[in-house]
VOBA-1610 file (N, C-alpha, C; in pm, whole numbers, padded with zeros to 5 digits, always signed):
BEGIN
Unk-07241-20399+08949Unk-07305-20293+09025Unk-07201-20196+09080Unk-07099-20232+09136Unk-07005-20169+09195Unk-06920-20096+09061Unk-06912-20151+08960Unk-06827-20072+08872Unk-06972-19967+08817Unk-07035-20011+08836Unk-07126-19923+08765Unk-07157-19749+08836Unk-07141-19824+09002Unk-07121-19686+09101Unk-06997-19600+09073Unk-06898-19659+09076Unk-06777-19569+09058Unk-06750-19494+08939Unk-06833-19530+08769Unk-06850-19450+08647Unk-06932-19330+08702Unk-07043-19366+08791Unk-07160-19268+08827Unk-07063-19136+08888Unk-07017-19230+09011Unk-06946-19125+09090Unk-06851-19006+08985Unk-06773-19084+08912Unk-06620-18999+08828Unk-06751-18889+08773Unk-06830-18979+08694Unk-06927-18880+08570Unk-06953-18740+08704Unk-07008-18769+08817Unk-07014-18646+08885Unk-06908-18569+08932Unk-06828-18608+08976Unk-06720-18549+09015Unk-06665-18451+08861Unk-06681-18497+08759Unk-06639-18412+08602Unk-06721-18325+08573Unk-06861-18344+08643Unk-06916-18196+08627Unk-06966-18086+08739Unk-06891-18166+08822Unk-06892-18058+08963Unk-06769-18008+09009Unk-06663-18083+08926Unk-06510-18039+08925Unk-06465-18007+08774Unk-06494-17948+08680Unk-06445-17969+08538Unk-06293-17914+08529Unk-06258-17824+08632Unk-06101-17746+08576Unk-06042-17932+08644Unk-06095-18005+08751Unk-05999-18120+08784Unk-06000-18216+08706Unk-06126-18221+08613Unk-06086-18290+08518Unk-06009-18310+08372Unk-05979-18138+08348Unk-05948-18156+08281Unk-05767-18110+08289Unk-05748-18157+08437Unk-05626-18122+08460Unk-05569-18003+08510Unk-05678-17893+08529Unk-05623-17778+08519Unk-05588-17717+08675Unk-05613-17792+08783Unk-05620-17742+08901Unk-05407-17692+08913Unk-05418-17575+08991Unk-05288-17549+09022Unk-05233-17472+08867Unk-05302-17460+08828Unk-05236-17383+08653Unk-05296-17239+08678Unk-05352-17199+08740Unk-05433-17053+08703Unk-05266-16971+08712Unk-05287-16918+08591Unk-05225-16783+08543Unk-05229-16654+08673Unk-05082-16610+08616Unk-05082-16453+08751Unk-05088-16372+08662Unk-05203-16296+08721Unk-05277-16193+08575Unk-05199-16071+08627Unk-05149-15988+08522Unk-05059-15872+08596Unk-05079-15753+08460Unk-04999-15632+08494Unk-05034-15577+08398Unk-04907-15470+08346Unk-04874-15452+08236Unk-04708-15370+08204Unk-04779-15274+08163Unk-04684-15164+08111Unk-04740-15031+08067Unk-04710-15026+07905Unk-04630-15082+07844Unk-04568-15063+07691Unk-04578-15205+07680Unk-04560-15216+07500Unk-04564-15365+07467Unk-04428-15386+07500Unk-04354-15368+07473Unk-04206-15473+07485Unk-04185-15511+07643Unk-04223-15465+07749Unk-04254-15545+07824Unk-04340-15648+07855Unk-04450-15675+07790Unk-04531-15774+07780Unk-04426-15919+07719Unk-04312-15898+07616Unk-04234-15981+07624Unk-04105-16036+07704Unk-04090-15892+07757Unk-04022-15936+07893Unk-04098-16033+08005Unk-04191-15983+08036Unk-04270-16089+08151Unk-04331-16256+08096Unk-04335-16247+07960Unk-04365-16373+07891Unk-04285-16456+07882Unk-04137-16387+07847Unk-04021-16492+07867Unk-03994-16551+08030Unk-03986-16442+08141Unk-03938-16505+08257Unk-04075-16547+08341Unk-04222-16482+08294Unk-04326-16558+08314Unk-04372-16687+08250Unk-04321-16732+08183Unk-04358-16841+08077Unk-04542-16879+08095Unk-04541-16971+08091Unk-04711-17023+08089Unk-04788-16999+08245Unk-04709-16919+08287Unk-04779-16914+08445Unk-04790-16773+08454Unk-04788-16628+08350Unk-04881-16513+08339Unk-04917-16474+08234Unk-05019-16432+08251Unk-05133-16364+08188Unk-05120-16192+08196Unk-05061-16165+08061Unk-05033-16023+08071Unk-05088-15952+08002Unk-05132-15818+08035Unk-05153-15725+07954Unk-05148-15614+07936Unk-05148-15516+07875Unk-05076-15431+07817Unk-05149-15291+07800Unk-05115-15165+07846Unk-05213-15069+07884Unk-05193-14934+07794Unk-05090-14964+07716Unk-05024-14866+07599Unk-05030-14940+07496Unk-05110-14962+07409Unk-05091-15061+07287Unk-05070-14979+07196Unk-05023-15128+07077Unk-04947-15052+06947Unk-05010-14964+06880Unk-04923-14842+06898Unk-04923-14745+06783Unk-05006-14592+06879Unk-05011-14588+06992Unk-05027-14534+07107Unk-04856-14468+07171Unk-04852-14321+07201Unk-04771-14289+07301Unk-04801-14330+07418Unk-04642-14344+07481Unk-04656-14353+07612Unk-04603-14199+07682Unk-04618-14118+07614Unk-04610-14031+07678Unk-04738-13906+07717Unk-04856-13978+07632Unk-04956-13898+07629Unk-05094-14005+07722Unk-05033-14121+07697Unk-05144-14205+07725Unk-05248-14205+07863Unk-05387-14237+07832Unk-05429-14235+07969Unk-05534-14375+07947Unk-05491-14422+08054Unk-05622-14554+08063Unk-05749-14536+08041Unk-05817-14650+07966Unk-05912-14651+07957Unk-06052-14676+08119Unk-06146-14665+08134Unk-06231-14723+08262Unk-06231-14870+08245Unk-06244-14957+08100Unk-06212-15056+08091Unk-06142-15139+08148Unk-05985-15034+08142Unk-05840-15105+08173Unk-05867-15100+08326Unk-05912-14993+08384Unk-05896-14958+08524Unk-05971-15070+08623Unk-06058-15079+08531Unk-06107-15222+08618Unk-06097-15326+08617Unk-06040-15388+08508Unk-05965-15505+08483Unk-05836-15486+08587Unk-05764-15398+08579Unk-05670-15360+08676Unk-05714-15425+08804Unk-05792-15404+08842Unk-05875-15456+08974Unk-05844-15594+09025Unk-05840-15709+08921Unk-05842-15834+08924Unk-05693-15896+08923Unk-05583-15756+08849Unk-05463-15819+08853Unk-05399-15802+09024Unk-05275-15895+08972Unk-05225-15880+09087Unk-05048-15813+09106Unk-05015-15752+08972Unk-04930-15682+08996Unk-04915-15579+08857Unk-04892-15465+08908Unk-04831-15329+08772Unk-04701-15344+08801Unk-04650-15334+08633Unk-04507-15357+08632Unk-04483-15244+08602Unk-04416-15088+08634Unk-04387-14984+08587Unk-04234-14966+08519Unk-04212-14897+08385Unk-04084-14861+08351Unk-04033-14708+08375Unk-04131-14657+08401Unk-04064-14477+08357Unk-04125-14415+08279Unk-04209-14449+08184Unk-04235-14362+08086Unk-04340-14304+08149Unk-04390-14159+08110Unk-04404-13993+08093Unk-04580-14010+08197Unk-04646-14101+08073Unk-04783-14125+08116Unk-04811-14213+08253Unk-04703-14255+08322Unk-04743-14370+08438Unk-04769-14292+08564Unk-04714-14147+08557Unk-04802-14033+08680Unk-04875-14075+08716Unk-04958-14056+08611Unk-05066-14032+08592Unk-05171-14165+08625Unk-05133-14272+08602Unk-05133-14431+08573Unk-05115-14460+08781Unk-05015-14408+08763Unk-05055-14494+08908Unk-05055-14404+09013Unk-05123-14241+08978Unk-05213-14168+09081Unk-05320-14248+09080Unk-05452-14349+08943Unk-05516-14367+08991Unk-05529-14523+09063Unk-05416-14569+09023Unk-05398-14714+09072Unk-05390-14673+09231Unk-05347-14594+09287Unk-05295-14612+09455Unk-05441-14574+09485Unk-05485-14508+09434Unk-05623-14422+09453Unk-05760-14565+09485Unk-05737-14640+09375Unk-05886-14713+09354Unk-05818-14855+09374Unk-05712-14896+09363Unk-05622-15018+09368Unk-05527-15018+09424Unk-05560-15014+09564Unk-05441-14972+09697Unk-05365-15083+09728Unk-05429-15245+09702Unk-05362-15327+09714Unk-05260-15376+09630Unk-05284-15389+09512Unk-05229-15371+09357Unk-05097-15394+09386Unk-04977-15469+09375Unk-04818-15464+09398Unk-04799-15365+09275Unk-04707-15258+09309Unk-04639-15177+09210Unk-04510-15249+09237Unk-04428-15248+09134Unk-04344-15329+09018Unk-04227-15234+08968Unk-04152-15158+09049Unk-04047-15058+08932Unk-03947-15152+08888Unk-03938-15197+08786Unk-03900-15246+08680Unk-03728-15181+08616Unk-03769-15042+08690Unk-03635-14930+08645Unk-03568-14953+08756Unk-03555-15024+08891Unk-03500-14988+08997Unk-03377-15042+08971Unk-03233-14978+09013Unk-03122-15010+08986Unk-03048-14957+08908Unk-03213-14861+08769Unk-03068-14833+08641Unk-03052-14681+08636Unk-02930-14636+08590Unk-02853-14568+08597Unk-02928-14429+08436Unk-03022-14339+08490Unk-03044-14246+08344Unk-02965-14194+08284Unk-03005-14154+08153Unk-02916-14049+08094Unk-03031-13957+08098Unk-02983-13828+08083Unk-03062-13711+08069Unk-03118-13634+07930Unk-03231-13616+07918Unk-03274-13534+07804Unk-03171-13370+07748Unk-03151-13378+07677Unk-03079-13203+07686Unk-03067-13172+07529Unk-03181-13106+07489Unk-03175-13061+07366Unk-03161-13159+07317Unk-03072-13114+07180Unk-03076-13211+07049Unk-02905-13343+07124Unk-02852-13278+07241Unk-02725-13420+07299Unk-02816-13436+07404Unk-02694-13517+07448Unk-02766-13572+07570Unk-02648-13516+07677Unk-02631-13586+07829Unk-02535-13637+07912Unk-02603-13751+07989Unk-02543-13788+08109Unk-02576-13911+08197Unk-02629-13826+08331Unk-02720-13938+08388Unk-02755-13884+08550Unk-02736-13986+08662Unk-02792-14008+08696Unk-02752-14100+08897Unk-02869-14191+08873Unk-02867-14299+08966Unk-02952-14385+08992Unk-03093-14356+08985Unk-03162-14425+08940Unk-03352-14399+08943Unk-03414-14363+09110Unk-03445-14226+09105Unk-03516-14203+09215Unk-03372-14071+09255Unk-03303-14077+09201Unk-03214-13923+09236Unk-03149-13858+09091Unk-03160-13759+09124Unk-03106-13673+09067Unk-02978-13594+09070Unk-02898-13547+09036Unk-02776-13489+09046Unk-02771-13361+09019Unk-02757-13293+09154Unk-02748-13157+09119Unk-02718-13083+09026Unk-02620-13114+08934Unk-02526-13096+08807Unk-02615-13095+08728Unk-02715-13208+08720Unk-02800-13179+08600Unk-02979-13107+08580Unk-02968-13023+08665Unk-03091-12919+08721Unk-03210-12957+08653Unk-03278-12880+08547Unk-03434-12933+08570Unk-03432-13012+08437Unk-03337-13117+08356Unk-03294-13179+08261Unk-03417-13260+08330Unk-03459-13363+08194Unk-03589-13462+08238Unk-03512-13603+08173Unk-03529-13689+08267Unk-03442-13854+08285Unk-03496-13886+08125Unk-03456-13949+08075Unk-03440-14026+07941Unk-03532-14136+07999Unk-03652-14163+07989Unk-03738-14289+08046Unk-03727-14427+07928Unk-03625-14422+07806Unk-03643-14531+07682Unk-03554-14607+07733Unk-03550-14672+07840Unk-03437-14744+07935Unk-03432-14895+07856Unk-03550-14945+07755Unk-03537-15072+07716Unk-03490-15045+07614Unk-03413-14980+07552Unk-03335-14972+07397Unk-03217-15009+07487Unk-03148-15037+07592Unk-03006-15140+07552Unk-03056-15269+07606Unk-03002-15364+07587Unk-03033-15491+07627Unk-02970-15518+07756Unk-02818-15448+07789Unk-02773-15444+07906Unk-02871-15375+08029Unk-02971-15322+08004Unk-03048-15208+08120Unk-03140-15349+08085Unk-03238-15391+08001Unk-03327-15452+08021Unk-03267-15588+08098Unk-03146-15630+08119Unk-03076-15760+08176Unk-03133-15734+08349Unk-03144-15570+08408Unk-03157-15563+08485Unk-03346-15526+08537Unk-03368-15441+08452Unk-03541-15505+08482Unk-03578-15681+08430Unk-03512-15740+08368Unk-03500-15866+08390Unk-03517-15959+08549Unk-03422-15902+08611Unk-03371-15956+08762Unk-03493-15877+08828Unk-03550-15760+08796Unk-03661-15691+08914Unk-03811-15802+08888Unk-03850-15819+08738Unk-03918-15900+08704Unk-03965-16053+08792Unk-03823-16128+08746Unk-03774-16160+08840Unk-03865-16226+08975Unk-03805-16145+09049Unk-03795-16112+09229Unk-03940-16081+09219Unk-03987-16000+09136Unk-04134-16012+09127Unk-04215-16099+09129Unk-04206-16184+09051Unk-04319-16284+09009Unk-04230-16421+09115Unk-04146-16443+09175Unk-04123-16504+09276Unk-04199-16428+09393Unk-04233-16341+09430Unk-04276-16390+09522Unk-04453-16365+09516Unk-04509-16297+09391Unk-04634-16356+09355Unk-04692-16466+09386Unk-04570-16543+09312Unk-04598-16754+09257Unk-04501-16796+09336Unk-04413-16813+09453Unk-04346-16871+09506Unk-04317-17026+09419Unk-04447-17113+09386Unk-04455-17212+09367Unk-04342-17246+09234Unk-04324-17160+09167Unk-04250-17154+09025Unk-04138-17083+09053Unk-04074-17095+09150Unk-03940-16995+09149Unk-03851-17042+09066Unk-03855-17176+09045Unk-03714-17240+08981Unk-03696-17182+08881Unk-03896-17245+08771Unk-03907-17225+08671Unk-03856-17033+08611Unk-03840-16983+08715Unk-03884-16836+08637Unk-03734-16748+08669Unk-03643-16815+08746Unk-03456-16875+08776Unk-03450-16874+08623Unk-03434-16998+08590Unk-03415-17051+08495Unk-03448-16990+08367Unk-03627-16945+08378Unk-03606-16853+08265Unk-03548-16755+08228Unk-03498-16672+08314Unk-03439-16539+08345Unk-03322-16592+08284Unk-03245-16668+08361Unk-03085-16724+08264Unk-03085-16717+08174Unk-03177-16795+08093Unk-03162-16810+07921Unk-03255-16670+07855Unk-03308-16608+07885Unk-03339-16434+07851Unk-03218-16376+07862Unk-03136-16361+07932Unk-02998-16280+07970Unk-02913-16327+07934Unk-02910-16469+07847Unk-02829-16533+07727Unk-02880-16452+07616Unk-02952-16457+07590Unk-03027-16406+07499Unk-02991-16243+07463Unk-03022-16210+07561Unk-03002-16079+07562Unk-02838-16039+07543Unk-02740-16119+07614Unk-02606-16091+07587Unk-02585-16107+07449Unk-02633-16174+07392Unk-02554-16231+07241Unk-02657-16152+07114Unk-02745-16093+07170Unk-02787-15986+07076Unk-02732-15831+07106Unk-02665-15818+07210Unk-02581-15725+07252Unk-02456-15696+07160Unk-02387-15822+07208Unk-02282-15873+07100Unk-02294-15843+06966Unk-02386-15920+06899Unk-02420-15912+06785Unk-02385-15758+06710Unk-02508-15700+06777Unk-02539-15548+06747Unk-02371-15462+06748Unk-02304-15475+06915Unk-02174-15408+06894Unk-02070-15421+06812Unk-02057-15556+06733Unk-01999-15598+06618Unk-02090-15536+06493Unk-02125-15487+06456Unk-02200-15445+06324Unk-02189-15309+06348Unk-02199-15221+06450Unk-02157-15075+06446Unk-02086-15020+06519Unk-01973-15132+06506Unk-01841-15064+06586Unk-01731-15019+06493Unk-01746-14976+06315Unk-01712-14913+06266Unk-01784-14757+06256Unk-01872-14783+06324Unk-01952-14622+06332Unk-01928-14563+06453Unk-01840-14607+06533Unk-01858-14519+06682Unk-01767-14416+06672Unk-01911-14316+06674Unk-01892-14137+06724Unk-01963-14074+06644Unk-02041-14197+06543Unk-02143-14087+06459Unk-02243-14103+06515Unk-02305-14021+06372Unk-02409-13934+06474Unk-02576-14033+06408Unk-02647-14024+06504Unk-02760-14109+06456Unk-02890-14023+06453Unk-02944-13919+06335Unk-03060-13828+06335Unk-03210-13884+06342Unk-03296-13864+06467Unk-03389-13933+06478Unk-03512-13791+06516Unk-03659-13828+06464Unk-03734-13721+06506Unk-03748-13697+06690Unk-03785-13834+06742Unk-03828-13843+06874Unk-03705-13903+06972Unk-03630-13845+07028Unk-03533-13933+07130Unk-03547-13999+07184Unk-03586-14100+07107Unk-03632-14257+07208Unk-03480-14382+07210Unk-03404-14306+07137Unk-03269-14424+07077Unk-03160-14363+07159Unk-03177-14293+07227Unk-03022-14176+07323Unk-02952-14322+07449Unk-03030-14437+07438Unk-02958-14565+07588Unk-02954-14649+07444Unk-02951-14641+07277Unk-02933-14748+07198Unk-02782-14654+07178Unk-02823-14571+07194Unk-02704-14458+07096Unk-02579-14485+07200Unk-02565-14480+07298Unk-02495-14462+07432Unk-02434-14618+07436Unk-02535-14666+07434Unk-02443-14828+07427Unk-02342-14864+07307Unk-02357-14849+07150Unk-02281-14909+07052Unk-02185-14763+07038Unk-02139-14672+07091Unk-02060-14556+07072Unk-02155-14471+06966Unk-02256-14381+06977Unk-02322-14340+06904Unk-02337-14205+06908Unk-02404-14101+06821Unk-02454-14017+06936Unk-02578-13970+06864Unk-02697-13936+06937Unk-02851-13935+06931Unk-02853-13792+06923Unk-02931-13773+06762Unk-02931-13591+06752Unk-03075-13615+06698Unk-03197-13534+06799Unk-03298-13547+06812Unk-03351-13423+06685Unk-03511-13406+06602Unk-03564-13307+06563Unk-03588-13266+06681Unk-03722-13329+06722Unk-03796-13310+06822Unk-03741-13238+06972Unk-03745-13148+07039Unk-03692-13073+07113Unk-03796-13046+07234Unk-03795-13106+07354Unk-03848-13148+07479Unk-04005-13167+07465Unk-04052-13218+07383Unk-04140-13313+07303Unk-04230-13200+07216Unk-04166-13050+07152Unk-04176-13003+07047Unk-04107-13021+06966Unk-04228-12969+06845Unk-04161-12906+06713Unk-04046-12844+06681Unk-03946-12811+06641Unk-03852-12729+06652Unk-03894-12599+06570Unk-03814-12470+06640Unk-03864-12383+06585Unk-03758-12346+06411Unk-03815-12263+06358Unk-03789-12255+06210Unk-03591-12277+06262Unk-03552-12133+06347Unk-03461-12139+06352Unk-03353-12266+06418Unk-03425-12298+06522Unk-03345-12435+06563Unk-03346-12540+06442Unk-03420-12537+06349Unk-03427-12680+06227Unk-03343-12609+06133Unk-03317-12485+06128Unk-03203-12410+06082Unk-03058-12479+06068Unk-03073-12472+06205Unk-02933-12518+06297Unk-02911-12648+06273Unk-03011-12721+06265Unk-03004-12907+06252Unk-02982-12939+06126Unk-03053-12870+06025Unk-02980-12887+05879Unk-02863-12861+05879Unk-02784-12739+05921Unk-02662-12710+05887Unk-02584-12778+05961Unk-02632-12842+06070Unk-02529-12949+06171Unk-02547-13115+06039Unk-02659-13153+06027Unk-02677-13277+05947Unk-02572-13212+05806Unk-02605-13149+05749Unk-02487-13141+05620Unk-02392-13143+05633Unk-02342-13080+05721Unk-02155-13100+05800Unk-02120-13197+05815Unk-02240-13283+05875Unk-02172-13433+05891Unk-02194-13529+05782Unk-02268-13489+05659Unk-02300-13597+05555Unk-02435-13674+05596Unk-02436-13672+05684Unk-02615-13732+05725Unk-02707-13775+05591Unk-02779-13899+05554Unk-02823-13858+05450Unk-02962-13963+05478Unk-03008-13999+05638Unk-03138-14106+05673Unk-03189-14020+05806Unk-03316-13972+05816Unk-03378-13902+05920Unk-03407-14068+05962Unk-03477-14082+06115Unk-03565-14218+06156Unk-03647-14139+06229Unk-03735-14190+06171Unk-03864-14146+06275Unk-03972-14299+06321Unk-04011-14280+06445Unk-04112-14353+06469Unk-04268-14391+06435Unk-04313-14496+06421Unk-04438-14482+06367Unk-04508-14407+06474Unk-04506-14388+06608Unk-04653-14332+06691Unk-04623-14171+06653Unk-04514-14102+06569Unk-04533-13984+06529Unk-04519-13923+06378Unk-04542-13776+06372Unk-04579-13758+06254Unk-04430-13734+06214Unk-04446-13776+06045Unk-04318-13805+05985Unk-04244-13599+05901Unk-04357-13526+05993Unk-04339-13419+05909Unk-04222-13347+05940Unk-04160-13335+06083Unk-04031-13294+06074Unk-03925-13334+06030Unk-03970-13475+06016Unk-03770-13586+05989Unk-03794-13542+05808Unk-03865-13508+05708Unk-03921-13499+05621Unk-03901-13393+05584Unk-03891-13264+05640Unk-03884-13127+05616Unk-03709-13108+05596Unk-03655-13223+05723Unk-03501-13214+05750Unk-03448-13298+05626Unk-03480-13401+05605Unk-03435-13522+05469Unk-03457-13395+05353Unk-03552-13405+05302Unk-03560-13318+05172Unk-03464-13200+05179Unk-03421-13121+05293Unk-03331-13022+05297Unk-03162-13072+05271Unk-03152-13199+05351Unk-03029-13232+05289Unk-02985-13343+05194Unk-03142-13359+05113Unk-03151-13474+05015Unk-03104-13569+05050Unk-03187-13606+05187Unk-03203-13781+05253Unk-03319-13850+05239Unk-03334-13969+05317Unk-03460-14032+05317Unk-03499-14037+05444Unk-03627-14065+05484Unk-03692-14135+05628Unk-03685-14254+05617Unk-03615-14302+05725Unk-03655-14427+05745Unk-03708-14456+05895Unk-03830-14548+05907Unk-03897-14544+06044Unk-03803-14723+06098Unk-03791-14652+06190Unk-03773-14796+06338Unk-03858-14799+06437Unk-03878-14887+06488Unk-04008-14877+06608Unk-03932-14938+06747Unk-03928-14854+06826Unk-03891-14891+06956Unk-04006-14954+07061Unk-04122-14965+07009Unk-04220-15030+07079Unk-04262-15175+07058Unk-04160-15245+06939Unk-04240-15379+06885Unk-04257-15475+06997Unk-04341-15578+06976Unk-04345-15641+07056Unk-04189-15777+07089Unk-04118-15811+06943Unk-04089-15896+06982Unk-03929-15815+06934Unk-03928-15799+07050Unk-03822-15731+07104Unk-03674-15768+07048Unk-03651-15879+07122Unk-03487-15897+07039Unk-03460-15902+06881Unk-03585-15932+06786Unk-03549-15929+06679Unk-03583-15786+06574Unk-03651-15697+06713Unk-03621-15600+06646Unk-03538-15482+06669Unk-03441-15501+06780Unk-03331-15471+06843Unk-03240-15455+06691Unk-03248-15598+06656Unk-03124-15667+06546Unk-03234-15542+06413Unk-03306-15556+06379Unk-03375-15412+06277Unk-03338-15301+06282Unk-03357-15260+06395Unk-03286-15141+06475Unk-03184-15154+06410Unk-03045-15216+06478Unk-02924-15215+06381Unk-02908-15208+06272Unk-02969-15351+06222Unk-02950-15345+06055Unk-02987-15152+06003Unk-03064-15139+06046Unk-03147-15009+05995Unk-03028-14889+05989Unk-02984-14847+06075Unk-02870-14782+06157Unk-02764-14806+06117Unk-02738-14907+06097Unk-02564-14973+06023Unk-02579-14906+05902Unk-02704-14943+05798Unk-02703-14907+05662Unk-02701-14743+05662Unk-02785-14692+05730Unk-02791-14551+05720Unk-02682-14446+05710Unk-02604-14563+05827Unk-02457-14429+05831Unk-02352-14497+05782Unk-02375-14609+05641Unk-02279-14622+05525Unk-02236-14474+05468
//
């Protein structure tokens, strides 16, 4: 009789408790939300099985045009932190987050790193995130801050400090993960600077300047079509042919989220090819190492 009460009892307790039975109490996921995919693998590595992320620019989407869906905006609702990087569209992104999601933790992700500046087809460098340098007047910050692995080491650490104090409960775990990400990240650093450190000072021709913090790290230098997110005019693509033939140039790169018609107009002029790289993949370090490979071969 007595064993027969205590089956009764468990059998109720399993269907008036089912997450305790099936182990799950203390596991709920920290639902949060990034703006680009390659951060979704940033927060997966130093979030491991304790967030639930998702992603508000998906593949094959600008982030410089993008605007949330009503979908996203209310799912937004339920998370409990936006992770922001910089890019173009997050104005916009978190005018309406403060607006309708006042509680919402915002997340700068960029805090600490050091821009370079947009400027025509070169570049130069600017000051810490959140200032500007007089020197470089109405120039617009370079927001592709996750093309070196050294800048992402440091939204690494903001990540981080983040989700500690979300989950307090997992600090160790998310310590620890961070270490071996920033192993990670060093030795694909490495990697990469050994494979095009016979190329440093050339020049790397790309449609969209999303590669000017890849270019800057291995001694490079980033010569854009695309000109402050136009077309170039007849005469400036003038100028870029006759700069690409001078130097032997013979691989445009263009990205998949744009059209391949300028890097295409420039290749056929100095009888090159396109080749596309994607700075948005999701799984990031191994396509860092693509990136290279891609880049090494080009400027054989």
């Amino acid at each position: 009789m007595k064993k027969s009460f205590v089956a009764y009892m468990v059998l109720v307790l399993m269907l008036v408790f089912p997450p305790l039975a099936r182990g799950e109490m203390g596991k709920t996921k920290v639902p949060v939300f990034v703006s680009i995919v390659p951060q979704a693998y940033f927060l997966e590595r130093i979030g491991g099985k304790h967030v639930d992320v998702n992603v508000l620019i998906g593949k094959g989407q600008s982030p410089h045009s993008y605007e949330p869906t009503p979908k996203q905006m209310a799912k937004l609702a339920a998370a409990k932190a936006y992770f922001c990087i910089g890019v173009t569209s997050e104005k916009g992104i978190l005018r309406k987050i403060r607006q309708s999601h006042r509680n919402l933790l915002i997340v700068e992700t960029q805090r600490g790193i050091v821009y370079r500046y947009l400027d025509g087809h070169d570049h130069d460098h600017g000051e810490m995130h959140g200032k500007r340098h007089s020197a470089v007047g109405e120039k617009e910050p370079d927001p592709h801050i996750w093309m070196d692995p050294k800048l992402v080491k440091i939204q690494a650490r903001n990540i981080q400090a983040a989700l500690e104090r979300l989950d307090p409960a997992h600090k160790g775990e998310y310590s620890e993960n961070l270490r071996v990400f920033q192993q990670d990240l060093d030795r694909v650093n490495g990697r990469i600077a050994r494979s095009l450190a016979p190329f440093r000072g050339s020049s790397m021709y790309v449609f969209h300047p999303a590669f000017g913090y890849f270019a800057d790290a291995y001694g490079l230098k980033q010569v854009a079509i695309e000109i402050e997110g136009k077309e170039p005019s007849a005469r400036q693509l003038a100028e870029l042919i006759d700069r690409a033939k001078k130097e032997r140039v013979k691989v445009m790169f263009v990205q998949p989220q744009f059209s391949r018609k300028g890097a295409e107009a420039v290749a056929k002029a100095i009888g090159g090819v396109v080749v596309p790289i994607d700075p948005l993949a999701r799984d990031y370090l191994a396509n860092l190492d693509r990136v290279a490979a891609a880049v090494e071969q080009g400027l054989r």
